[in-house]
LUMNUMI-544304 format. One record per residue (C-alpha): residue number from 1; x, y, z; residue in one letter. Coordinates in pm, 1 decimal. Example, Ala and Ser with C-alpha at 12.3 -4.5 7.8 and 13.67 -1.06 7.14 Angstrom:
BEGIN
REC   k        u        v        w r
REC   1   1230.0   -450.0    780.0 A
REC   2   1367.0   -106.0    714.0 S
***
This chain:
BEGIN
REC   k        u        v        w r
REC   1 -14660.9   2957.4   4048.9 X
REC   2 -14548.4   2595.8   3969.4 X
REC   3 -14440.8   2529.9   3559.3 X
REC   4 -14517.2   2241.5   3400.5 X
REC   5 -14157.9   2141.8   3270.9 X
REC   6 -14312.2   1854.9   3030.8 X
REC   7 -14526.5   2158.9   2858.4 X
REC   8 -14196.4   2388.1   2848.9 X
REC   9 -14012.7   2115.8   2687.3 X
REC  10 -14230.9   2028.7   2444.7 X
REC  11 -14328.9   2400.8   2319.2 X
REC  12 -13955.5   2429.7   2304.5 X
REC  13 -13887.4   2125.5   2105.1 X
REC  14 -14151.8   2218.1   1898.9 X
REC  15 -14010.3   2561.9   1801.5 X
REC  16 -13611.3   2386.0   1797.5 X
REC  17 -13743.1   2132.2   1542.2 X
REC  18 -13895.0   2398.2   1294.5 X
REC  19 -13601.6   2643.8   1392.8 X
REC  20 -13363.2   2379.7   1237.1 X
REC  21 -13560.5   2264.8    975.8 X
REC  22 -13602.1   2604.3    824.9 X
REC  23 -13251.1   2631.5    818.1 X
REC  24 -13138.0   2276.3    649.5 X
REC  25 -13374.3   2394.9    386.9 X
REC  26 -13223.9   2690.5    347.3 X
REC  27 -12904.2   2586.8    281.1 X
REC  28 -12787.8   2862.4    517.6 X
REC  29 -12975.5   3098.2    275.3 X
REC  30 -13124.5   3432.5    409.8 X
REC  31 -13424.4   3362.2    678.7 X
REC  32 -13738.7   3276.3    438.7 X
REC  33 -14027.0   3498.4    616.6 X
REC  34 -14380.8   3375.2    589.2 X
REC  35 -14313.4   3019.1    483.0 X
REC  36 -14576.7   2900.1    625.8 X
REC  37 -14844.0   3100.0    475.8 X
REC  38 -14644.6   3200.3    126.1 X
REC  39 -14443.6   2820.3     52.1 X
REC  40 -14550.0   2429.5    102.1 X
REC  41 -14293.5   2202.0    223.5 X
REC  42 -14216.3   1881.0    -22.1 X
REC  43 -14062.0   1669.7    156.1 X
REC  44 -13782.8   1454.3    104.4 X
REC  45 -13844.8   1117.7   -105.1 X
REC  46 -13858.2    965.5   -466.2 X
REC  47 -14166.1   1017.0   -707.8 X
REC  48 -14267.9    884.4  -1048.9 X
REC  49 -14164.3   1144.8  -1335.6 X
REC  50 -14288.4   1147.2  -1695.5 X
REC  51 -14609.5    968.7  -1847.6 X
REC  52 -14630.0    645.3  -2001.3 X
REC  53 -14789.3    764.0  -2406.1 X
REC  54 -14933.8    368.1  -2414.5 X
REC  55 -15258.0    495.1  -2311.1 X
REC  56 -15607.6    462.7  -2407.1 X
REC  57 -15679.4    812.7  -2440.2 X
REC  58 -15353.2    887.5  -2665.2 X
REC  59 -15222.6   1164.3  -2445.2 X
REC  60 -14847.8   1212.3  -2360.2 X
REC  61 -14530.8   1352.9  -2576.2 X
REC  62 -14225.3   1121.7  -2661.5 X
REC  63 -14042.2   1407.5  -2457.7 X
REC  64 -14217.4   1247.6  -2139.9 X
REC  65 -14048.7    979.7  -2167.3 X
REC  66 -13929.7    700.5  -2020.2 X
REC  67 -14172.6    706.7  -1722.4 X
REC  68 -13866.6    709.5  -1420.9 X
REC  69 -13806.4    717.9  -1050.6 X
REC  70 -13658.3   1045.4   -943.5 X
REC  71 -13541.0   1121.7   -560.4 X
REC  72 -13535.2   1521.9   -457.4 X
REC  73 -13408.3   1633.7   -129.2 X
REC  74 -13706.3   1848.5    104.5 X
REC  75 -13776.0   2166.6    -51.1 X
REC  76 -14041.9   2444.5    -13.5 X
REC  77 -14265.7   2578.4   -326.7 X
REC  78 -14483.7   2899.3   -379.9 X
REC  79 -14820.7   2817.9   -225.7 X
REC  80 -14932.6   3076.9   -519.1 X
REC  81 -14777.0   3204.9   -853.2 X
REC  82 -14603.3   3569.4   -860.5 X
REC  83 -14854.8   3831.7   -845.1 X
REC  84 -14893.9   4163.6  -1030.6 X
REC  85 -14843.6   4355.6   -692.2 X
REC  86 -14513.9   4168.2   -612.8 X
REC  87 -14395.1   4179.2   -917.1 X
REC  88 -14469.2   4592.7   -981.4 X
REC  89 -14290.7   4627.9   -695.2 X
REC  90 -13969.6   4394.0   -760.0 X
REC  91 -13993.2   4615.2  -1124.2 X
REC  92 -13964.1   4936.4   -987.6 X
REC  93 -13665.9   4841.8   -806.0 X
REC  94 -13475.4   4754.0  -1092.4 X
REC  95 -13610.0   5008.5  -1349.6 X
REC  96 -13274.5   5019.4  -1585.5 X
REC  97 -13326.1   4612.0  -1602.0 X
REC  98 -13692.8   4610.7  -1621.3 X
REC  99 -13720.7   4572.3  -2012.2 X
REC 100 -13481.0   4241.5  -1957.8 X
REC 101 -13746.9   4134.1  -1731.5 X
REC 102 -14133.8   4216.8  -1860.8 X
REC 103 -14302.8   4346.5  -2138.0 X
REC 104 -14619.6   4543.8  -2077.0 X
REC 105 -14901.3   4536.9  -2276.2 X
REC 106 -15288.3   4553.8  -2376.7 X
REC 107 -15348.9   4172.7  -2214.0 X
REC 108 -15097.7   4226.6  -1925.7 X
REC 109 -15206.8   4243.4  -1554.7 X
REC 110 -14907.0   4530.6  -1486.8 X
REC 111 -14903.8   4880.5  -1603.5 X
REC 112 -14648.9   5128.7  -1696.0 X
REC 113 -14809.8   5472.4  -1594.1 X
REC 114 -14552.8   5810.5  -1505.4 X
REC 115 -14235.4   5584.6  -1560.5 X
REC 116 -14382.1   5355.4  -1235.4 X
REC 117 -14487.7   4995.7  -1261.3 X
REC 118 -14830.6   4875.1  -1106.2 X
REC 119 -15117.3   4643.2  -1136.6 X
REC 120 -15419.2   4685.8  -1320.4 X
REC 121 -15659.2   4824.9  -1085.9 X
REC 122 -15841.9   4546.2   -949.0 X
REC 123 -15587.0   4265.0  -1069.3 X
REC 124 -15360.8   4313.6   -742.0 X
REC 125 -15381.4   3947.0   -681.9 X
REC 126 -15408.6   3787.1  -1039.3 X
REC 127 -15066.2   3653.4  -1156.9 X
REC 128 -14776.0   3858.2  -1299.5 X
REC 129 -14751.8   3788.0  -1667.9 X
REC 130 -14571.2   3843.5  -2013.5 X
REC 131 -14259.1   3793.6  -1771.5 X
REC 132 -13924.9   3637.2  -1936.8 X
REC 133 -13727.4   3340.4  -1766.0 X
REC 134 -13437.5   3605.6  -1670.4 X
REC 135 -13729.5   3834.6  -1502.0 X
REC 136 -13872.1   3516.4  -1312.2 X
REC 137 -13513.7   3376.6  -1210.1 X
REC 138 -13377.7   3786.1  -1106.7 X
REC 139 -13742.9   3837.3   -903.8 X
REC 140 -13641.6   3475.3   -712.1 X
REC 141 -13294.2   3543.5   -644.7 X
REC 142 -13354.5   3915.9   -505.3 X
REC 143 -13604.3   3747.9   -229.8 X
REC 144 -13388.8   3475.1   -127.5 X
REC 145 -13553.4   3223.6   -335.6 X
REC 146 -13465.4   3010.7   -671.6 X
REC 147 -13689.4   2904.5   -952.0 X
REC 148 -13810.3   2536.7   -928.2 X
REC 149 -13619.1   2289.1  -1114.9 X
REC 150 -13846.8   2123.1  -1329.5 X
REC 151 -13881.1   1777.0  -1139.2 X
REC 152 -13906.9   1972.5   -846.3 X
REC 153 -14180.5   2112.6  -1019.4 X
REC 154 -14364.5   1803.4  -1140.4 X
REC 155 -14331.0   1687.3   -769.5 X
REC 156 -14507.3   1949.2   -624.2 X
REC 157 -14777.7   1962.2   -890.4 X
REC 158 -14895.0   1553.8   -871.8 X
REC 159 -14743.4   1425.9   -519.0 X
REC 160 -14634.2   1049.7   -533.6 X
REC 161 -14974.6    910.7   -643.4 X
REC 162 -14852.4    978.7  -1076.2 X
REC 163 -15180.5   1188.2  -1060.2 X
REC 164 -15254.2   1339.9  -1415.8 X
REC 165 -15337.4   1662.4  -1258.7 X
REC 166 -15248.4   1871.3   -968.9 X
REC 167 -15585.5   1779.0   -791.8 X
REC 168 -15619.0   1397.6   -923.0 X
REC 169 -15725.4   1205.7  -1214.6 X
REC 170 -16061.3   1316.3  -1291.0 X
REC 171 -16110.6   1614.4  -1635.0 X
REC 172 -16076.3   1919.7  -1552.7 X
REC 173 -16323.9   2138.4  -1488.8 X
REC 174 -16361.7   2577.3  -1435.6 X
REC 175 -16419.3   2494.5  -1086.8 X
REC 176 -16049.1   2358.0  -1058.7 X
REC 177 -15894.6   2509.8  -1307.7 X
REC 178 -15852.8   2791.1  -1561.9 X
REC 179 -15878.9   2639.7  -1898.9 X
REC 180 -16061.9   2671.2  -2241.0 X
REC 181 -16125.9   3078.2  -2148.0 X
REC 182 -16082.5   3290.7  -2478.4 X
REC 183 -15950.3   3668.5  -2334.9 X
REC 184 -16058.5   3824.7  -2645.2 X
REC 185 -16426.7   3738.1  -2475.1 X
REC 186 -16375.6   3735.9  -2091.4 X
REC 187 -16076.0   3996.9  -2078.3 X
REC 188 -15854.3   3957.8  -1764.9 X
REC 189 -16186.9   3736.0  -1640.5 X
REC 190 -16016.8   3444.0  -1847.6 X
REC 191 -15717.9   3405.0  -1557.9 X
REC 192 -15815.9   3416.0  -1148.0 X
REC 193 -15648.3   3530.6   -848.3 X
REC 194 -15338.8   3357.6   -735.5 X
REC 195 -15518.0   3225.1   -417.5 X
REC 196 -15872.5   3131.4   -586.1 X
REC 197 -15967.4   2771.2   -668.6 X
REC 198 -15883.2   2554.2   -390.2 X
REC 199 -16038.2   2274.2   -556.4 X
REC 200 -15788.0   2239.3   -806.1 X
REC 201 -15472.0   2247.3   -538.8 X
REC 202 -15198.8   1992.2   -543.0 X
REC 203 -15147.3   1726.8   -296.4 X
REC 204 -14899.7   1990.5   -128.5 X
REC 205 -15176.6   2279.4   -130.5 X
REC 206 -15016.0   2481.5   -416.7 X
REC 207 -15269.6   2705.0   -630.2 X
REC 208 -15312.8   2694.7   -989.0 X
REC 209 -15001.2   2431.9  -1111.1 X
REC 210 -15249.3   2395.3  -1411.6 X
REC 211 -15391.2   2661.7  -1582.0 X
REC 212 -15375.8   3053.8  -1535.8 X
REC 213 -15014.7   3092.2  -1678.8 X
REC 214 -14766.8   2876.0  -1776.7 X
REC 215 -14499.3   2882.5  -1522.8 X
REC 216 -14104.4   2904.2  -1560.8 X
REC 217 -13893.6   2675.0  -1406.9 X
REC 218 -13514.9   2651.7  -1342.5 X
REC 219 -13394.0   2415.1  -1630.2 X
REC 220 -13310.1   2384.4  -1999.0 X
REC 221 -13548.3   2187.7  -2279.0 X
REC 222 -13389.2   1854.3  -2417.0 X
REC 223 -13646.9   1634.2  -2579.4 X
REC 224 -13450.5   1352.5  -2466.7 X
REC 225 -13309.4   1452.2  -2092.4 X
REC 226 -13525.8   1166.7  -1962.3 X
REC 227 -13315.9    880.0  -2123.2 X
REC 228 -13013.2   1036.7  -1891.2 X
REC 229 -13166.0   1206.4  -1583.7 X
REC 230 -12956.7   1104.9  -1288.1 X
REC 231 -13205.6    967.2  -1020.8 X
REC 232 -13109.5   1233.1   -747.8 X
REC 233 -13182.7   1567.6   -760.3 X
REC 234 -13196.0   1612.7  -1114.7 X
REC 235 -13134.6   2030.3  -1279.2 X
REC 236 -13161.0   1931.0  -1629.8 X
REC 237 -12895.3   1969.9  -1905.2 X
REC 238 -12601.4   2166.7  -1842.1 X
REC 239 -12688.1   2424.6  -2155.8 X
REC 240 -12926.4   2465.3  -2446.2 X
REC 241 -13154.6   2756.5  -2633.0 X
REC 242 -13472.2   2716.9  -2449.7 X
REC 243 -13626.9   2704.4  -2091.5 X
REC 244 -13887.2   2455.0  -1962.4 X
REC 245 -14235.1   2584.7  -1854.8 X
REC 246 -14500.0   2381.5  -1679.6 X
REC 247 -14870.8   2396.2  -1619.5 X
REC 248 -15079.0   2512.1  -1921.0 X
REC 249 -15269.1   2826.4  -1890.9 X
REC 250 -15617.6   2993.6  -1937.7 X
REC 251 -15709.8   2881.3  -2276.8 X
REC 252 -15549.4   2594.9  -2381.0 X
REC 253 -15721.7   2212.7  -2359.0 X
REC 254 -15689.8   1988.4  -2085.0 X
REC 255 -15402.9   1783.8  -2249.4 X
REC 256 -15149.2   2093.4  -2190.3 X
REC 257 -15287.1   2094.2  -1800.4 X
REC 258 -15131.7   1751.6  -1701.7 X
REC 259 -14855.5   1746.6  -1451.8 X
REC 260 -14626.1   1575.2  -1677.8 X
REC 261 -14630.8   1826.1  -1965.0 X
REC 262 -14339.3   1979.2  -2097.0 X
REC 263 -14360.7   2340.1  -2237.9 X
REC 264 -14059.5   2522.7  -2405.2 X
REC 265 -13962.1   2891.4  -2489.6 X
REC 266 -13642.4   3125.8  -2522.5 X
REC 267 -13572.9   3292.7  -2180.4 X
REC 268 -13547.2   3622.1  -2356.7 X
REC 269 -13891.0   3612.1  -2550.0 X
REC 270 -14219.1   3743.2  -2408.8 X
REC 271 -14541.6   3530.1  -2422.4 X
REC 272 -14908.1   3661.3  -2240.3 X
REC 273 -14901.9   3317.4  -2109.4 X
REC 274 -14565.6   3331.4  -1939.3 X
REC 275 -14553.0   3378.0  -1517.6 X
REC 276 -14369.8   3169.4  -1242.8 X
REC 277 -14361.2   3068.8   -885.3 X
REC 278 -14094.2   3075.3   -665.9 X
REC 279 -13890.8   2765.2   -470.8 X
REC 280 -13625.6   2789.9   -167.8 X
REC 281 -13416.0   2556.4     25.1 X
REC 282 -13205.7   2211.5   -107.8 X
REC 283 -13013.8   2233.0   -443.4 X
REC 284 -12703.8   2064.9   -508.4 X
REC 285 -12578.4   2383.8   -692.9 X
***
């Protein structure tokens, strides 16, 4: 039987390519498994971070600004937030640590029942909340990953177009988005499944970067870390007493949902609101 040597070469090329690609990002990190289905590639290239507050509709907080040019490096991004199942199991692992991490509770999708962590029946899929920054950043690192830094974050959620939210500029609406949901009416109803909504994806394909749960990223809060971002690769200030979160969640107003809004807390305090996503491959630390 004769082989096509043109085909050969270019399946191989094709698999050599991705083979190395995987691995700049990476950072010669642990193999990632299931990037392509679990993580979105951003690739490599400047964006417009912050909003300009000069607006007719009065929306925008002094902290995001000035409106500046920021380059990252290719990186890959949850496609979804942390579920309950994932994050039950990553628990259970780590049971002396696990108050560090999570606090259950009444409006929490994970359980504590016999001393063993699990979701909610029926909320496998719906994202892992009431989860502190040091449970989000421990669950990243034991998986081979990293929280987002917080541009990398704002990247991923509005592209290179300055898009006010993850899917474009229009208001948001329960189709796209979680938002405006009381749970003291709708119960767990008020927040969706990880992979629901794809009408409310970013130009990337990432899930829910507005609504459902705020998300943690890598950095610390400064009001003013925009007046002295470096251009490349930014990681936010070098200390301070809270951690950035991104993204809104099920009940507040459109306003909190842009991509450019900046959300604080303590990394040790534990909000119903409070899940993450996950990041892997360039970082300059």
């Amino acid at each position: 039987m004769k082989i096509d040597s043109g085909i050969v070469w270019k399946n191989l090329s094709r698999y050599l390519v991705s083979f190395g690609l995987i691995l700049i990002l990476n950072g010669c990190l642990p193999w990632i498994t299931g990037t392509e289905d679990e993580m979105v590639l951003v690739p490599e290239g400047s964006f417009v971070m912050g909003y300009n507050i000069e607006n007719d509709a009065e929306w925008g907080d002094t902290d995001e600004e000035p409106v500046h040019e920021v380059f990252l490096k290719p990186y890959y991004i949850d496609r979804y937030e942390v579920n309950a199942s994932d994050f039950s199991d990553f628990l259970n692992k780590y049971p002396d640590k696990a108050s560090r991490y999570f606090q259950t509770g009444s409006g929490v999708t994970i359980e504590k029942v016999d001393n063993v962590f699990r979701p909610r029946p029926g909320l496998e899929d719906y994202p892992a909340n009431r989860v502190s920054w040091y449970g989000a950043d421990e669950y990243c690192r034991s998986i081979n990953k990293r929280l987002p830094t917080e541009a990398e974050w704002e990247k991923a959620a509005r592209g290179t177009d300055s898009r006010v939210f993850p899917w474009g500029d229009d208001f948001p609406t329960n189709e796209r988005v979680t938002f405006r949901r009381k749970f003291v009416k709708l119960g767990f109803r008020a927040m969706e499944p990880v992979h629901s909504m794809p009408e409310g994806r970013s130009p990337y394909g990432a899930h829910h970067m507005a609504g459902n749960v705020w998300e943690w990223v890598a950095d610390w809060y400064e009001d003013g870390y925009y007046e002295e971002t470096p251009f490349a690769n930014p990681e936010g200030p070098d200390s301070g007493i809270s951690k950035v979160l991104r993204g809104g969640n099920w009940y507040y107003k459109a306003y909190y949902m842009r991509t450019t809004y900046r959300f604080n807390e303590r990394p040790e305090v534990f909000k119903i609101w409070q899940g993450f996503r996950c990041a892997a491959g360039h970082r300059a630390s």
